[in-house]
Phi, psi and omega in degrees: 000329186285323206290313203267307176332288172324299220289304200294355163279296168344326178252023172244044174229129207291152133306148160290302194273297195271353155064321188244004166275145147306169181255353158305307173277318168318153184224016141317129181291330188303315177320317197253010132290327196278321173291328145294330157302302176317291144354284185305323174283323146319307172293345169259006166091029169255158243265149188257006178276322175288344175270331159324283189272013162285303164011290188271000171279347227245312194253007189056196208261006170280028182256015176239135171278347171246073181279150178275181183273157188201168185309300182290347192258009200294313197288299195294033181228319196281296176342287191300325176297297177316320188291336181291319164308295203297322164298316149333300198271342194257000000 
């Protein structure tokens, strides 16, 4: 059960190095520490959302494929809404 909990976090957090890989599918070494991080923290019983925000605290928010809105991701959420409006109105 901890194994599939890992994989499945695992598979939503980006590789640093392979950009366009999972850290699940990458055969990176940062990949493959981030993944023994994920594990070890899993077996010690935290939470995969706490693990989730050490991650992006520790790598920022692109090593997460679900970034949340934050003070810095706010515009790239925002943009698109506007542009959309603006085609609406023109």
């Amino acid at each position: 059960a901890q194994e599939a909990e890992a994989l499945a976090l695992m598979e939503t957090l980006r590789c640093l190095k392979c950009q366009s890989q999972s850290i699940a599918d990458s055969d990176a070494p940062m990949a493959g520490d981030m993944r023994h991080q994920v594990r070890s923290r899993i077996l010690a019983g935290e939470e995969p959302e706490a693990i989730r925000a050490w991650l992006v605290q520790r790598y920022g928010d692109y090593v997460s494929y679900a970034p949340v809105v934050s003070e810095k991701t706010w515009p790239l959420f925002a943009v698109p809404l506007v542009l959309v409006l603006v085609a609406l109105a023109v």
